[in-house]
C-alpha positions in Angstrom: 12.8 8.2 6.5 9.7 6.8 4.6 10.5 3.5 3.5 8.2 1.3 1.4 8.0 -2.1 1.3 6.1 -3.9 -2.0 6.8 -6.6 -4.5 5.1 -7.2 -8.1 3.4 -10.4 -7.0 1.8 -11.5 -3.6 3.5 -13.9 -1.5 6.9 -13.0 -1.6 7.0 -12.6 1.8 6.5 -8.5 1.6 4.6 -8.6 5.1 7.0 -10.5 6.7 9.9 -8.0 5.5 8.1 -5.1 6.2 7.1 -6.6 10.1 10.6 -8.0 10.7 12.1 -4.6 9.8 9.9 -2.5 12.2 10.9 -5.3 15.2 14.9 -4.9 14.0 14.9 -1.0 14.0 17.2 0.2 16.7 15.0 3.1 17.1 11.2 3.6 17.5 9.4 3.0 14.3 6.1 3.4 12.7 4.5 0.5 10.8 1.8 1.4 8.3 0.1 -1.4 6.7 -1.6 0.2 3.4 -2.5 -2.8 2.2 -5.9 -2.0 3.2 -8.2 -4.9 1.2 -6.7 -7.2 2.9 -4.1 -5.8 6.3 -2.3 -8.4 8.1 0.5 -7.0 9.4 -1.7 -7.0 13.0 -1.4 -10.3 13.1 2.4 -10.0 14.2 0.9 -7.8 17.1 -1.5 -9.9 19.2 -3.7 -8.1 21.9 -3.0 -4.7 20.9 -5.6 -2.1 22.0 -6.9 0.0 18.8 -8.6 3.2 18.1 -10.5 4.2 15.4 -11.0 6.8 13.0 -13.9 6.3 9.9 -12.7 7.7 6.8 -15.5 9.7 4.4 -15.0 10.4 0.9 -17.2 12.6 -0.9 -20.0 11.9 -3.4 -22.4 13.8 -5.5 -25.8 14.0 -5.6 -28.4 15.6 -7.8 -31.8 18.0 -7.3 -33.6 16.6 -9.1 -36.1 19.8 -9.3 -33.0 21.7 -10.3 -31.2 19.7 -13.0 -32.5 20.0 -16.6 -30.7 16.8 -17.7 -27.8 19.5 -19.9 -25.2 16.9 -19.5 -22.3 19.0 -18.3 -21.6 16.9 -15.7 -21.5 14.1 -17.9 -19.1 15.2 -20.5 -16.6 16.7 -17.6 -16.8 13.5 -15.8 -13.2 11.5 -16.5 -14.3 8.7 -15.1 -17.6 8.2 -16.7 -18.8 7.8 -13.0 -21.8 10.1 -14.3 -24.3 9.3 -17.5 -26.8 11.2 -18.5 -29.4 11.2 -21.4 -31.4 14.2 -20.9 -33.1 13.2 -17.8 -31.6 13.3 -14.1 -27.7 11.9 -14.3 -27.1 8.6 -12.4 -24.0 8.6 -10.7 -21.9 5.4 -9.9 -20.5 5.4 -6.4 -17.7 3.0 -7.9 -16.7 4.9 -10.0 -16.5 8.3 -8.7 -13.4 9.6 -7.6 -14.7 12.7 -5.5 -13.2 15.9 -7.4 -15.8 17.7 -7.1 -15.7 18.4 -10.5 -19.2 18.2 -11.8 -20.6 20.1 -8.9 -18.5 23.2 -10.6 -19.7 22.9 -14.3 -23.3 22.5 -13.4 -25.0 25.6 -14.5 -28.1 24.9 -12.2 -26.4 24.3 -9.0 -28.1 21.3 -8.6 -25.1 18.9 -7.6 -24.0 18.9 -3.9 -22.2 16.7 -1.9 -22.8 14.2 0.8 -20.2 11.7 2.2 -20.3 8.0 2.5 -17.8 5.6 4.8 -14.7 3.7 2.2 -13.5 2.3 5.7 -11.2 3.2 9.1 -7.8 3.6 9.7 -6.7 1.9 12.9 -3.8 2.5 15.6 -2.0 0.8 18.1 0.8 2.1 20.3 3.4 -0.6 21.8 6.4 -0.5 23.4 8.4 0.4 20.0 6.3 -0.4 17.4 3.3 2.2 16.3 1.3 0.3 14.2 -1.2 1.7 11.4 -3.8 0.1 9.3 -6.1 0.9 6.8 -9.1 -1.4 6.6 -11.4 -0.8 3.3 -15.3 -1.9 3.8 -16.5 -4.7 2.1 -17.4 -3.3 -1.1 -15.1 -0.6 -1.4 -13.8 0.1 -4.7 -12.1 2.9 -4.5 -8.9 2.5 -2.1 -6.5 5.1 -2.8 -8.3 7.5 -0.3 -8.2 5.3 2.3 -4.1 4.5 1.5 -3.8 8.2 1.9 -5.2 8.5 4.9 -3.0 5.9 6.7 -0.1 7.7 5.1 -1.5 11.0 6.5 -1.5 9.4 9.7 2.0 8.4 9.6 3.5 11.7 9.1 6.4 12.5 11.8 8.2 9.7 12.7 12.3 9.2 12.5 10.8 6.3 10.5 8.1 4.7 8.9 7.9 1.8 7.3 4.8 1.7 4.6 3.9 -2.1 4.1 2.0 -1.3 0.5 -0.1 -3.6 -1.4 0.9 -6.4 -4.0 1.0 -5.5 -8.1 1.8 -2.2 -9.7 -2.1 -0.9 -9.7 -3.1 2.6 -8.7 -3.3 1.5 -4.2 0.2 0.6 -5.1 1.3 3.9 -6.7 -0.4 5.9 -4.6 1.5 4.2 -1.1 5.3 4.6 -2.7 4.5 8.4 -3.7 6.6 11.1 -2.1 8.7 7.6 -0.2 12.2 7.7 0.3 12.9 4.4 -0.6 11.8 1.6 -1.8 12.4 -2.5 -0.6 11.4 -4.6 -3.5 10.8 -8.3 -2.4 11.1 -10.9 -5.2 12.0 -14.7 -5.5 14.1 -16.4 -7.6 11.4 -18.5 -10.0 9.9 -16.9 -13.9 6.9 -15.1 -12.6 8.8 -13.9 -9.7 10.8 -12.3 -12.3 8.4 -11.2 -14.2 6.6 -9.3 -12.3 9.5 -7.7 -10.3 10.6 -6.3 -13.8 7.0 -4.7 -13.7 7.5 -3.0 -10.3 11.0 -1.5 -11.0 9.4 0.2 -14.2 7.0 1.6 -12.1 9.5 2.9 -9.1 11.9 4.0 -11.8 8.7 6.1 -13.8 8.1 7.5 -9.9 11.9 8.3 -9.7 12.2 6.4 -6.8 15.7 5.3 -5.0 15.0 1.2 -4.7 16.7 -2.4 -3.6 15.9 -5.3 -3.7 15.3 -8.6 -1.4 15.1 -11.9 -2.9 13.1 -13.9 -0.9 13.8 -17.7 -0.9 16.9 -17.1 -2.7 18.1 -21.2 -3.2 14.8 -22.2 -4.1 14.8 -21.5 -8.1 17.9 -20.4 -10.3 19.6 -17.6 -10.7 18.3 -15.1 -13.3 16.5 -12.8 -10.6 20.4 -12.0 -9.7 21.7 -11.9 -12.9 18.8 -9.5 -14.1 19.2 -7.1 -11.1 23.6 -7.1 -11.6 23.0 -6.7 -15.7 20.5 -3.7 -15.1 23.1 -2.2 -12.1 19.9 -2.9 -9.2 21.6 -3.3 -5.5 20.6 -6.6 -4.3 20.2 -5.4 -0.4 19.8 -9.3 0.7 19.2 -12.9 0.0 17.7 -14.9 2.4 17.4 -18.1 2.4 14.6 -21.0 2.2 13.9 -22.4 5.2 11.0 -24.2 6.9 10.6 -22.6 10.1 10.0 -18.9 8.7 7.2 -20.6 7.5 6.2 -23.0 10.5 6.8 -19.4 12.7 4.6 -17.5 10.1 2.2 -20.0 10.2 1.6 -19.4 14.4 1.2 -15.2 13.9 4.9 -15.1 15.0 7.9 -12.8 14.5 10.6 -14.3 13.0 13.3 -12.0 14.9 11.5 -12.5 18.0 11.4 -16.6 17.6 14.6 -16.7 15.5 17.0 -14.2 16.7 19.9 -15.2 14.4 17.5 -13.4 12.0 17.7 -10.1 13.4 20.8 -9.4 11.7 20.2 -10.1 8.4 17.5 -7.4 8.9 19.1 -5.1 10.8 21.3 -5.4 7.7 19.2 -4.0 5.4 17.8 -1.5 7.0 21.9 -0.1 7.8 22.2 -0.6 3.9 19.1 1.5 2.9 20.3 4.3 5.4 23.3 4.5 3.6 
């Protein structure tokens, strides 16, 4: 089972849902952390020992003493990563998305392609946990490649759990694709809400089986609830505000491993989405 762990908003608690749920699995797990602008899911896992794999992503570039400035590549170009005006194109690394594209409609054969690094994807074996994480480069625009890539990574295991990023924006779509499940976390305040109304349109457009956590659940009121029984969405757990999550969260701890009374309630969940 791929199951995918996101929220509309950042901190929900998403990363400490998605960790807490690899440590309660009864069975080996694989934790992929695809929130690769900023992955923290390592810091639940101190002295692991990682290897490294760079991740490539393909990029034009132009003969100059072949092209004759016709445009084509211009005009095919979706993304506008390539602008011509009858002179050698310039091409926006950004912007490019690496189809390949514009390297078939030039007439001159004067596009090739060369690569350049978007970032690594990391992994560390422990006792039950694999851990995988995606780490974009400073700079990086373009993630989705590099979310792929972890997810390649993580094909093959009873179950992986696919900690994805905050928001409904493309690095988000592209980690809950072809999942088998998905854990939204929310909390129980108006933008919390909001914005969880935001990602269940966008797991319902993927067609996506979903639940929801709410986070923090006697902190605020209780439309969250009301809106998920009103629009039939299975509430999977509430937990509850309290200060040493975050005084545990705070020292790069696991809250089943410090709290154990904890476990269940997670263990919970994950017995819920399996059936």
């Amino acid at each position: 089972m791929k199951l995918a762990i996101a929220s509309g908003k950042g901190g929900t608690g998403k990363t400490t849902l998605a960790v807490n749920l690899a440590l309660a699995a009864d069975r080996p797990v694989q934790l992929a952390d695809c929130d690769v602008e900023e992955p923290n899911d390592h810091l639940f896992f101190p002295a692991v020992a990682w290897s490294e794999q760079v991740i490539d992503w393909p990029l034009p570039q132009v003969d100059e003493a072949l092209c004759d400035g016709c445009g084509e590549c211009s005009a095919f170009c979706q993304y506008n990563a390539i602008v011509t005006f009858g002179t050698v194109p310039y091409i926006s690394p950004d912007l490019c998305h690496g189809c390949g594209g514009c390297q078939l409609v030039c007439p001159k054969k004067a596009i090739t392609e060369t690569s350049r690094r978007i970032g690594v994807v990391k992994t560390a074996e422990m006792e039950q946990v694999s851990l995988i994480e995606g780490r974009a480069d400073i700079g990086t625009v373009l993630t989705t490649p590099l979310i792929r890539a972890v997810k390649k990574e993580a094909l093959g295991a009873e179950l992986t759990i696919l900690d994805a990023p905050p928001g409904t924006s493309c690095p988000v779509i592209a980690t809950l694709r072809d999942t088998d499940y998905v854990v939204l976390v929310t909390e129980p305040t108006p933008f919390g809400l909001n914005d969880l109304e935001l990602a269940v349109g966008a797991v319902r457009e993927l067609g996506l089986p979903f639940g929801v956590v709410i986070n923090k659940a006697d902190s605020g009121d209780d439309r969250v609830l009301a809106w998920c029984r009103d629009n039939h969405i299975t509430v999977l757990a509430e937990i509850a505000e309290d200060r040493r999550i975050a005084e545990i969260y705070s020292r790069g701890e696991a809250l089943v491993t410090a709290l154990p009374e904890y476990r269940e309630i997670f263990a919970g969940i994950l017995a819920r989405v399996g059936a």
